[in-house]
ROLOTOR-177726 format. One line per field, with one value per residue: residue number from 1; residue in three letters; x negated, y, z of N, C-alpha, C, O in turn. Coordinates in steps of 0.2 Angstrom, whole numbers, always signed. Example, Ala and Ser with C-alpha at 12.3 -4.5 7.8 and 13.67 -1.06 7.14 Angstrom:
REM ROLOTOR-177726
n <- (1; 2) .
res <- (ALA; SER) .
n_x <- (-66; -64) .
n_y <- (-28; -11) .
n_z <- (+39; +35) .
ca_x <- (-62; -68) .
ca_y <- (-22; -5) .
ca_z <- (+39; +36) .
c_x <- (-66; -64) .
c_y <- (-16; +0) .
c_z <- (+39; +39) .
o_x <- (-71; -67) .
o_y <- (-17; +6) .
o_z <- (+42; +40) .
REM end
This chain:
REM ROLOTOR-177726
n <- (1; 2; 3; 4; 5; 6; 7; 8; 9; 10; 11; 12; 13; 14; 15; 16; 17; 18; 19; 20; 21; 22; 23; 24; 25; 26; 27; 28; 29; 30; 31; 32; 33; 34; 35; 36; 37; 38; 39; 40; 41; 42; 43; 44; 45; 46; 47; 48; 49; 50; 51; 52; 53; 54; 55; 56; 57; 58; 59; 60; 61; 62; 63; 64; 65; 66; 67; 68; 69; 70; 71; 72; 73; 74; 75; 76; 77; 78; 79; 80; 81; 82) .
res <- (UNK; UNK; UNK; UNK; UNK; UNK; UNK; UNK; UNK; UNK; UNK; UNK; UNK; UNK; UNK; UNK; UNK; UNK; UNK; UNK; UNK; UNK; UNK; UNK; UNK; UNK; UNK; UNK; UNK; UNK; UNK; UNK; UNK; UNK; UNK; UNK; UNK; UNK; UNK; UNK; UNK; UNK; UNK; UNK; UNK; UNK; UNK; UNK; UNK; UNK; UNK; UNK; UNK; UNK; UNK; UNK; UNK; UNK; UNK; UNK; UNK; UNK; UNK; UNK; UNK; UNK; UNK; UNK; UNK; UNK; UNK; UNK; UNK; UNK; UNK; UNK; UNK; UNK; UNK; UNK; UNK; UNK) .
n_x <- (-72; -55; -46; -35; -35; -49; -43; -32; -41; -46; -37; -32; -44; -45; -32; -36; -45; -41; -30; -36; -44; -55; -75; -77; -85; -93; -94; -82; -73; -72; -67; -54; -48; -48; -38; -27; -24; -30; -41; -58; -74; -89; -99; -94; -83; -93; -94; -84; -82; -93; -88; -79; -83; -90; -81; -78; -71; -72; -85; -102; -108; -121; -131; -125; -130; -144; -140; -139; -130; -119; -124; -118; -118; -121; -128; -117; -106; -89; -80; -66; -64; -56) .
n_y <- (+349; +353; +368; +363; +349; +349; +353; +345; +335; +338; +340; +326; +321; +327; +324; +307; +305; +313; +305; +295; +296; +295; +295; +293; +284; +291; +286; +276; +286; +293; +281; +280; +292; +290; +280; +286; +292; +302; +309; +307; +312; +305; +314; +324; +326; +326; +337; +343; +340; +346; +360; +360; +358; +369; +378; +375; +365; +352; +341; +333; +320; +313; +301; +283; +271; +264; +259; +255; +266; +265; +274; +294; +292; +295; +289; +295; +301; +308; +319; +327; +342; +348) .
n_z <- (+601; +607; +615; +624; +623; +630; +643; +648; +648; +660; +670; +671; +673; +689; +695; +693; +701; +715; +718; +721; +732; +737; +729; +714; +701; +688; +675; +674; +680; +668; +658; +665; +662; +648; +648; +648; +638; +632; +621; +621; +620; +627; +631; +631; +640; +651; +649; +653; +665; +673; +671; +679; +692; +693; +694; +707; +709; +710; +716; +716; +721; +732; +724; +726; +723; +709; +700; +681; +671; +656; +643; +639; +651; +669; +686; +695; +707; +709; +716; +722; +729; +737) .
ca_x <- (-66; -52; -47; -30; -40; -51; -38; -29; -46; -48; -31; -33; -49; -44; -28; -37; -51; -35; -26; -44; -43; -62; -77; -77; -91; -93; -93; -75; -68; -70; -61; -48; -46; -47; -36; -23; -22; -35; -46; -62; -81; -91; -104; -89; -83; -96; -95; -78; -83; -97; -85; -75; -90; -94; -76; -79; -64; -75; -92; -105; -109; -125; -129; -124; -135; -146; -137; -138; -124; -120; -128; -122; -116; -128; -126; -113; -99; -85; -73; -62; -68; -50) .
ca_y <- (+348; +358; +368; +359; +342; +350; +356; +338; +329; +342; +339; +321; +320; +327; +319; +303; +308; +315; +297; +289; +295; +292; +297; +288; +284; +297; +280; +274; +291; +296; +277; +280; +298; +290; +276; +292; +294; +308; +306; +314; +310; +305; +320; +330; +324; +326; +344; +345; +340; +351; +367; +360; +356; +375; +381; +373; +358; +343; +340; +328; +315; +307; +294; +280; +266; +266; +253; +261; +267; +265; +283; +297; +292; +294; +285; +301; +301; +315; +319; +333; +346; +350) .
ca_z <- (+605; +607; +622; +626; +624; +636; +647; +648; +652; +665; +673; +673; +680; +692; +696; +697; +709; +721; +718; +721; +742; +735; +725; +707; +698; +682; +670; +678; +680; +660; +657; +667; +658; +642; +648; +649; +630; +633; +616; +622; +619; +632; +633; +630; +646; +657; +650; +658; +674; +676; +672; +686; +696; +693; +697; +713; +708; +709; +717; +714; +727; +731; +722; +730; +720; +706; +695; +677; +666; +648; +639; +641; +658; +674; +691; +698; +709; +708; +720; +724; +733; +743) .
c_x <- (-62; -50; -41; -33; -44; -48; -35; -36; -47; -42; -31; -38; -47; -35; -29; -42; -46; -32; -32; -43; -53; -69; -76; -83; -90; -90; -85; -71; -66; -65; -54; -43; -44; -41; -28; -21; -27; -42; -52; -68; -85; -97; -99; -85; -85; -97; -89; -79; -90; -95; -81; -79; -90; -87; -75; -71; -67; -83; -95; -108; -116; -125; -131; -128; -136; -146; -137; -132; -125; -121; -120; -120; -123; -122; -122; -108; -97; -83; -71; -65; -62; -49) .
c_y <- (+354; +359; +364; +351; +344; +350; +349; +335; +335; +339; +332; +317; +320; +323; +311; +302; +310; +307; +291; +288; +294; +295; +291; +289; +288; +290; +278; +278; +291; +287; +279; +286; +296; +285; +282; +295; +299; +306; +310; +310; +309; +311; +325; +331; +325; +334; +346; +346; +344; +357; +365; +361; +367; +380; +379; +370; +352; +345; +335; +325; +312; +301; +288; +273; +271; +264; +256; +259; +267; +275; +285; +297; +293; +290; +289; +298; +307; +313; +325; +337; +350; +347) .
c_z <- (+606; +615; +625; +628; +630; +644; +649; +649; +659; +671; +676; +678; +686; +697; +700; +702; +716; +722; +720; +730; +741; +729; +720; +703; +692; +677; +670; +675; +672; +656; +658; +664; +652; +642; +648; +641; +627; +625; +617; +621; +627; +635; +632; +639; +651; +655; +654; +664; +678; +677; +676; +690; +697; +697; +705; +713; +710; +713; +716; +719; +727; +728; +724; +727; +715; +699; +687; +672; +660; +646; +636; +648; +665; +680; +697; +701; +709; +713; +722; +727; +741; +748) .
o_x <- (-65; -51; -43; -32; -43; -51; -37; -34; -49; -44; -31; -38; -48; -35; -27; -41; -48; -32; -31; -42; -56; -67; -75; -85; -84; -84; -82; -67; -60; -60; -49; -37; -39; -38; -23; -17; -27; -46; -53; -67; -83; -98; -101; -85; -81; -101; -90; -77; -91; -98; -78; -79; -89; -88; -71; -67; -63; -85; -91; -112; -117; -121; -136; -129; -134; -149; -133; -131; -131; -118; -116; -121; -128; -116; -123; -105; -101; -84; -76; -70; -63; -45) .
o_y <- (+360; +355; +362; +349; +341; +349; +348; +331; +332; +336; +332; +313; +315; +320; +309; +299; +309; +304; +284; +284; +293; +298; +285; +294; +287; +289; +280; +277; +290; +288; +279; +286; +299; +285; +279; +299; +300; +301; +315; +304; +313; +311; +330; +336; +326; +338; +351; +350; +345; +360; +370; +367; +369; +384; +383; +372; +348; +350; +331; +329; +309; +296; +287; +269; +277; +266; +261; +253; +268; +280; +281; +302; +290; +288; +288; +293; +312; +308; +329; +334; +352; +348) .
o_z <- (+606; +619; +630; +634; +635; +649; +655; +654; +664; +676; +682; +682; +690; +703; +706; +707; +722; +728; +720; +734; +746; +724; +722; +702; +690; +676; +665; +670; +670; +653; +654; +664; +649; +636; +646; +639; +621; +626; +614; +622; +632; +641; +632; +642; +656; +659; +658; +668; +684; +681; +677; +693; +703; +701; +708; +717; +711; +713; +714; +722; +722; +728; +726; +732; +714; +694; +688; +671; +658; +648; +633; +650; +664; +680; +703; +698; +709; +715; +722; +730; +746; +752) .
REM end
C-alpha cells in the first residue's frame, strides 16, 4: 500500500468517526472508508488505525459485545480522541 492510499484511508477514518458524534465499530468504519472510493485491504486498514491510535488520533473503546466480525476485523470500537 502506498503512502497517499494510506494518507486518504487515515483522513477519512477519521472524518467519519468525527461525523459519527460516536464510537463505530472497526468492521463498519473500514466500509464506510471504502465506501469513500478509498481502495485499502482490510489488515491494511487496521494498520491505519493503529498508527493513529499511536498518534494519539483515535482510541479504542471497550468492547461493547462479543458478537464476532468477519477476519481480519475484531469486536473494536474507534473514536476520536478530541
Amino acid at each position: 500500500m502506498d503512502d497517499e492510499t494510506r494518507d486518504r484511508a487515515a483522513a477519512a477514518a477519521l472524518h467519519h468517526l468525527r461525523a459519527s458524534g460516536e464510537p463505530v465499530r472497526e468492521a463498519f468504519l473500514y466500509e464506510r472508508v471504502r465506501s469513500d472510493g478509498i481502495d485499502i485491504g482490510g489488515r491494511e486498514f487496521i494498520t491505519v488505525l493503529m498508527r493513529l491510535e499511536t498518534q494519539g488520533d483515535v482510541h479504542v473503546d471497550p468492547v461493547h459485545d462479543d458478537r464476532p466480525d468477519p477476519e481480519p476485523f475484531a469486536p473494536r470500537f474507534w473514536r476520536v480522541t478530541e
